[in-house]
N, CA and C atoms as a LAMMPS dump frame, in Angstrom:
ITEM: TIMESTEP
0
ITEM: NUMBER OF ATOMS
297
ITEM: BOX BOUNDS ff ff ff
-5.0000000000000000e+02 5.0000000000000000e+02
-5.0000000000000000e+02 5.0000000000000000e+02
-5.0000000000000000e+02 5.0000000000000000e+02
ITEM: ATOMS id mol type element x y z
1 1 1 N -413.647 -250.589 -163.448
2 1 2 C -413.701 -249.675 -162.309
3 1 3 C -414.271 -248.337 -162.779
4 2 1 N -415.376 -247.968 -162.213
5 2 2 C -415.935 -246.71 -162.249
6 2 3 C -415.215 -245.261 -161.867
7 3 1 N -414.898 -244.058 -162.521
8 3 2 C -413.895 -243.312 -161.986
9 3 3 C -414.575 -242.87 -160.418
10 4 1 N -415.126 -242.6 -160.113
11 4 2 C -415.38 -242.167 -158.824
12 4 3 C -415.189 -243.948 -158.038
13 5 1 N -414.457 -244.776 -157.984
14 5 2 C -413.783 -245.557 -157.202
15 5 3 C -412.644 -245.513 -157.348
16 6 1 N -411.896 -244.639 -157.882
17 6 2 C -410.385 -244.668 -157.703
18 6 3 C -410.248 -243.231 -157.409
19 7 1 N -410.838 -242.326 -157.072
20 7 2 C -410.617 -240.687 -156.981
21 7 3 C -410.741 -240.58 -155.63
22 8 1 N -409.302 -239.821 -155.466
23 8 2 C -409.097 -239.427 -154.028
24 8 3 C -408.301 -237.771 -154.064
25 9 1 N -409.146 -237.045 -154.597
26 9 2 C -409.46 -235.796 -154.487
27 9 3 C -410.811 -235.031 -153.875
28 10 1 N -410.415 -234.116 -152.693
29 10 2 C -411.903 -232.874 -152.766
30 10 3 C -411.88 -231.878 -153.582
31 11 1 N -412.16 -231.449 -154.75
32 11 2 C -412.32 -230.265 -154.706
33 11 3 C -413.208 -228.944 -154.285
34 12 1 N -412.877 -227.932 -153.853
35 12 2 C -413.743 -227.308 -153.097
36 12 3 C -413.86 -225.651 -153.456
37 13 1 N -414.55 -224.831 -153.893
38 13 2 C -414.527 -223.579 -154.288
39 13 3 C -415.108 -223.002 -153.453
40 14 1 N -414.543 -221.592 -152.754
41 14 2 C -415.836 -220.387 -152.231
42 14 3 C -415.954 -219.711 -153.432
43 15 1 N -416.927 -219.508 -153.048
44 15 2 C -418.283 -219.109 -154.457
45 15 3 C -418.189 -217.382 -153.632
46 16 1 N -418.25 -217.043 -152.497
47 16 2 C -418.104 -215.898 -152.259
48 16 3 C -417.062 -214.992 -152.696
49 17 1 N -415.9 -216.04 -152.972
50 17 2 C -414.387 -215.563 -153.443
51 17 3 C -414.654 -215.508 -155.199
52 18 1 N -415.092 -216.14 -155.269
53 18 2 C -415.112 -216.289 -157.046
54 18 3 C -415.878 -215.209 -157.942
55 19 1 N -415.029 -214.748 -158.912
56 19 2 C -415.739 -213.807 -159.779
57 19 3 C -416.048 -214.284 -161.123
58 20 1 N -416.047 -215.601 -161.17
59 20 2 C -416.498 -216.218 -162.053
60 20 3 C -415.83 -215.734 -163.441
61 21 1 N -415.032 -215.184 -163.348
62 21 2 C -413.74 -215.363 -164.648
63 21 3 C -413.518 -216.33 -165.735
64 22 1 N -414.112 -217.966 -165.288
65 22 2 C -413.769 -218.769 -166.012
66 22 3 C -412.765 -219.141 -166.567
67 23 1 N -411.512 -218.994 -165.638
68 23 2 C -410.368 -219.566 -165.9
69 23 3 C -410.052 -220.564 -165.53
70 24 1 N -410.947 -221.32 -164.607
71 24 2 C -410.506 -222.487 -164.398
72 24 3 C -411.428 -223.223 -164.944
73 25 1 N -412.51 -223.224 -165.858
74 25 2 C -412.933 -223.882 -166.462
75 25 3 C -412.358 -224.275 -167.943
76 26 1 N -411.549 -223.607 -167.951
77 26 2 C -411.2 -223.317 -169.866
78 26 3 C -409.5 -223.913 -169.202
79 27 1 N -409.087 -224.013 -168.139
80 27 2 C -407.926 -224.207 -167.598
81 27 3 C -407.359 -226.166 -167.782
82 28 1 N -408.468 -226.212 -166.818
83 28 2 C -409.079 -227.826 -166.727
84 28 3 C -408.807 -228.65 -167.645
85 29 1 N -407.901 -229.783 -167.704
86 29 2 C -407.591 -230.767 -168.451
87 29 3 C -408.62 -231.47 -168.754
88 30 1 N -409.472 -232.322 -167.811
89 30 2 C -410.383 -233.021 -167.626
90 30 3 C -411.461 -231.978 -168.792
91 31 1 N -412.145 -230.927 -167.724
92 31 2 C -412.898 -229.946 -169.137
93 31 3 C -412.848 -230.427 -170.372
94 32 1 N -411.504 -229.859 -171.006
95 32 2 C -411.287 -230.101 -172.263
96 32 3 C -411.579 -230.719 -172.592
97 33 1 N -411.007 -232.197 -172.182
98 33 2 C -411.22 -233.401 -172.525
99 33 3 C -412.666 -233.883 -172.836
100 34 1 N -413.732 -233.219 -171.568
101 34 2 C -415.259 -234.021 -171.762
102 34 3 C -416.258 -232.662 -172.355
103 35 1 N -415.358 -231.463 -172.711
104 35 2 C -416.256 -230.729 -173.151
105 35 3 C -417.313 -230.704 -174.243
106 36 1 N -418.538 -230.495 -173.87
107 36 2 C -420.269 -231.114 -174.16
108 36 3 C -420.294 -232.527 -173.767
109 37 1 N -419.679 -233.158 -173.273
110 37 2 C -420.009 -234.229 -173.213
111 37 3 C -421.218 -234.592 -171.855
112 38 1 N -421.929 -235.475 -171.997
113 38 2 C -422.761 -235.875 -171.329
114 38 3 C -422.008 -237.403 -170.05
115 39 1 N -421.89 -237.47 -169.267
116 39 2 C -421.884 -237.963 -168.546
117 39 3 C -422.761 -239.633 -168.705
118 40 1 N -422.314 -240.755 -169.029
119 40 2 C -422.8 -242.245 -169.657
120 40 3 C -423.738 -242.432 -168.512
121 41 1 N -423.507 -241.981 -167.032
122 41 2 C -424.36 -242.977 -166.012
123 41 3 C -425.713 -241.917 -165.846
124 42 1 N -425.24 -240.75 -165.987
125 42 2 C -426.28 -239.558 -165.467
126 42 3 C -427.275 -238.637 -166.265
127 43 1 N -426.319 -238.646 -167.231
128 43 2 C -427.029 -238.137 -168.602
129 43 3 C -426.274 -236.644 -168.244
130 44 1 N -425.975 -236.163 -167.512
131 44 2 C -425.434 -234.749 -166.603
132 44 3 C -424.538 -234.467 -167.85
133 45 1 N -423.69 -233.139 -167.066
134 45 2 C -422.822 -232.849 -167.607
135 45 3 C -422.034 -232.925 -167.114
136 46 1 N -420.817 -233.919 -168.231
137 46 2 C -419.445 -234.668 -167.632
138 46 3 C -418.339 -233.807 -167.199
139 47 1 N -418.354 -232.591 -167.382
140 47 2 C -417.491 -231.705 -166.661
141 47 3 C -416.697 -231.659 -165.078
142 48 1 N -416.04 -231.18 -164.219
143 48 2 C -415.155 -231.401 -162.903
144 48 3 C -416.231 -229.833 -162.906
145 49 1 N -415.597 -228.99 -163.659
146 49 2 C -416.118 -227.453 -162.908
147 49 3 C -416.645 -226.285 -164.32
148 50 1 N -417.599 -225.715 -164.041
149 50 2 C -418.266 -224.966 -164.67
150 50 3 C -418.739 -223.864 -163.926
151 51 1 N -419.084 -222.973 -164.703
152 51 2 C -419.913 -221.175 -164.541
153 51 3 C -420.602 -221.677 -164.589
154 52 1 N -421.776 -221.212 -163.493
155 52 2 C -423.388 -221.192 -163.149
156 52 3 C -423.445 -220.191 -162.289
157 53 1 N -424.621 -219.566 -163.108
158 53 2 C -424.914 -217.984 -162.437
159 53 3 C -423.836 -217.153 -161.799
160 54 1 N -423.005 -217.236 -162.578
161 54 2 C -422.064 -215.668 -162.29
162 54 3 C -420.656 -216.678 -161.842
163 55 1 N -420.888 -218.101 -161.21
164 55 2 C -419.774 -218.56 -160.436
165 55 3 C -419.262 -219.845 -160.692
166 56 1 N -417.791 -220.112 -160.659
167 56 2 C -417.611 -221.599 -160.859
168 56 3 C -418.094 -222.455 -159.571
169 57 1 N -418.764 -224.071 -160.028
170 57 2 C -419.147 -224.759 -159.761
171 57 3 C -418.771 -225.883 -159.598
172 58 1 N -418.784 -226.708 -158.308
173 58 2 C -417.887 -227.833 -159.459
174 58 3 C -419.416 -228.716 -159.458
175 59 1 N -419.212 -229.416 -160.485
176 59 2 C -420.489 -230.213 -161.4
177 59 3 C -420.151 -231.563 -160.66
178 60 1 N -419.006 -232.183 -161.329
179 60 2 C -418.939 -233.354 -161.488
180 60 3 C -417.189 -233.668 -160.456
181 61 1 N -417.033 -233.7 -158.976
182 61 2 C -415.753 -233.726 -158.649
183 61 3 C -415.069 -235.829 -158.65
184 62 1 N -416.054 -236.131 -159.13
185 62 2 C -415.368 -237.546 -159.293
186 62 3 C -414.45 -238.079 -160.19
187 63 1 N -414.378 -236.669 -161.433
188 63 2 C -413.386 -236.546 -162.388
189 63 3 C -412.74 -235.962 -162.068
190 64 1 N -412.424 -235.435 -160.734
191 64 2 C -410.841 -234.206 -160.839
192 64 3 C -410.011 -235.334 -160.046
193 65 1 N -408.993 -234.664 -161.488
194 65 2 C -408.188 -235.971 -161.095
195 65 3 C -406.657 -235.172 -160.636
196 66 1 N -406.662 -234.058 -159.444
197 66 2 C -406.323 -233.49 -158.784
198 66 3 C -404.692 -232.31 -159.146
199 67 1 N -404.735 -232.575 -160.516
200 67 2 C -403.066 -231.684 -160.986
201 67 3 C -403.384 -230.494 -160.521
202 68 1 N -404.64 -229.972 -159.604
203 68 2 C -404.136 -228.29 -159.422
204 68 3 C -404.609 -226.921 -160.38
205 69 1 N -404.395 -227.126 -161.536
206 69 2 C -404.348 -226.329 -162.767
207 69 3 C -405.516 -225.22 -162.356
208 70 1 N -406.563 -225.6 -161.992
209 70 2 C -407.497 -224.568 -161.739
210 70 3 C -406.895 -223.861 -161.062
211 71 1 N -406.551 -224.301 -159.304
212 71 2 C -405.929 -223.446 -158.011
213 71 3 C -405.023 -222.289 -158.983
214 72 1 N -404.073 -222.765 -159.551
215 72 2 C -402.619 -221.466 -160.375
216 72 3 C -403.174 -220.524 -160.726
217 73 1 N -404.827 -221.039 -161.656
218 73 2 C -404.748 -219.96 -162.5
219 73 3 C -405.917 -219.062 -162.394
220 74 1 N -406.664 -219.505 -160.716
221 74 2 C -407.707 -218.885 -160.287
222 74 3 C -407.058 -217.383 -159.713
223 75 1 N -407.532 -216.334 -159.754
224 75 2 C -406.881 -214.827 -159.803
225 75 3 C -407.694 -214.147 -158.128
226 76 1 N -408.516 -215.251 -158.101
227 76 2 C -409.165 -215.057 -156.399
228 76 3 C -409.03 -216.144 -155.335
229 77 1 N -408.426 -217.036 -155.476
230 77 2 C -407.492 -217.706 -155.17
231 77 3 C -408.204 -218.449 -153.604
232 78 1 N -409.489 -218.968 -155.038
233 78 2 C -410.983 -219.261 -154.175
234 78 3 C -410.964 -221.312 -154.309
235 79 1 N -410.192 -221.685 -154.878
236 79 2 C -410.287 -223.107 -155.521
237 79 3 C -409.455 -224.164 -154.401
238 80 1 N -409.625 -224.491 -153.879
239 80 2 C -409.111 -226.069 -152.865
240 80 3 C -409.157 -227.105 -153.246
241 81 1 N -407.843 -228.273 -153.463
242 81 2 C -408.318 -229.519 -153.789
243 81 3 C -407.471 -230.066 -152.99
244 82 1 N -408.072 -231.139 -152.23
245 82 2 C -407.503 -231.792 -150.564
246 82 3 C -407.554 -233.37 -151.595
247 83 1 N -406.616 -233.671 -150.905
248 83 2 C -406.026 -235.412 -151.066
249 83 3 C -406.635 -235.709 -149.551
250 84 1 N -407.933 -237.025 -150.394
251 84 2 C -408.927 -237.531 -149.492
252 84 3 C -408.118 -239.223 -149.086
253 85 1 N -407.709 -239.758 -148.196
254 85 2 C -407.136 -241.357 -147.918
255 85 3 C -407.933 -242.024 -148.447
256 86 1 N -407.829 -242.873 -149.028
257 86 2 C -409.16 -243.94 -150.124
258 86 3 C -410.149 -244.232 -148.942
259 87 1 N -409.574 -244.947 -147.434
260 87 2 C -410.723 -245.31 -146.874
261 87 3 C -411.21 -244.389 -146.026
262 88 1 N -410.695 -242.861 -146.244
263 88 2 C -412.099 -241.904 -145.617
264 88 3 C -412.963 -241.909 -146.779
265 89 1 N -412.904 -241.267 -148.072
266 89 2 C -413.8 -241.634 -149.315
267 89 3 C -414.442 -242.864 -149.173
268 90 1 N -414.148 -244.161 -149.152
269 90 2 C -415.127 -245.167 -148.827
270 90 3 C -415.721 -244.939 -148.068
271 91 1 N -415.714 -244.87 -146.248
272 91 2 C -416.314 -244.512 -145.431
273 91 3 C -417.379 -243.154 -146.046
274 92 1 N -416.985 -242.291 -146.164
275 92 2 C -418.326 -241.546 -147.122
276 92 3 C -418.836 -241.877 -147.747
277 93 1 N -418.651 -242.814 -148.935
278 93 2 C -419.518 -243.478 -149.478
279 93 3 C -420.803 -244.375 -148.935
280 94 1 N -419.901 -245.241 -148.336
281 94 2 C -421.149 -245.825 -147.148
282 94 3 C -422.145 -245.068 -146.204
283 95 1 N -422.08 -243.837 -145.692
284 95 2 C -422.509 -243.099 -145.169
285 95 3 C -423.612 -242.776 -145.975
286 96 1 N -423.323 -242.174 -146.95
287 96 2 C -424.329 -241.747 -147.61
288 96 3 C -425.123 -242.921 -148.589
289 97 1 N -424.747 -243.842 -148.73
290 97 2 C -425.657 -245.191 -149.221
291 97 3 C -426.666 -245.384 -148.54
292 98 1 N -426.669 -245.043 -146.727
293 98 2 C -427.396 -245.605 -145.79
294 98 3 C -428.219 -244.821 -145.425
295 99 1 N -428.502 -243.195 -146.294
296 99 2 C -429.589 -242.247 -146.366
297 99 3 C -430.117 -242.725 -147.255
């Protein structure tokens, strides 16, 4: 099983709220875990969330595997992560297969 078929997290940042502090990148379990790492299917970078140009990002949300940790320790209190029902995530999936 591929992790983005068992992930039923959104995560979601305003970028208008964010001062790009980088605390929730250095926060991030997942981070840690794949930091430099390259991503096996994409070649990308295997990261959940990263700084790009001034702001966190999220890169890769098929790895957040939803504990929160960013939301606590974001200080602009810009970070959202919604519990998605598996078959709305499927249903998106299909949606976007059919573009």
């Amino acid at each position: 099983m591929r992790p983005h078929e068992r992930i039923t997290y959104r995560i979601t940042i305003d970028i208008a709220k964010c001062n790009g502090c980088n605390n929730c990148t250095t926060a991030c379990p997942v981070n840690a875990e794949l930091e430099q790492r390259k991503d096996l299917d994409t070649g990308e970078d295997a990261r959940v969330i990263a700084i790009k140009n001034g702001v966190a990002v999220v890169i890769n949300p098929f790895r957040c595997d939803g504990c929160g940790t960013c939301m606590i320790v974001c200080p602009e209190d810009c970070i959202d992560i919604t519990f998605i029902p598996l078959t709305e995530y499927e249903d998106t999936i299909k949606e976007k297969s059919k573009t």
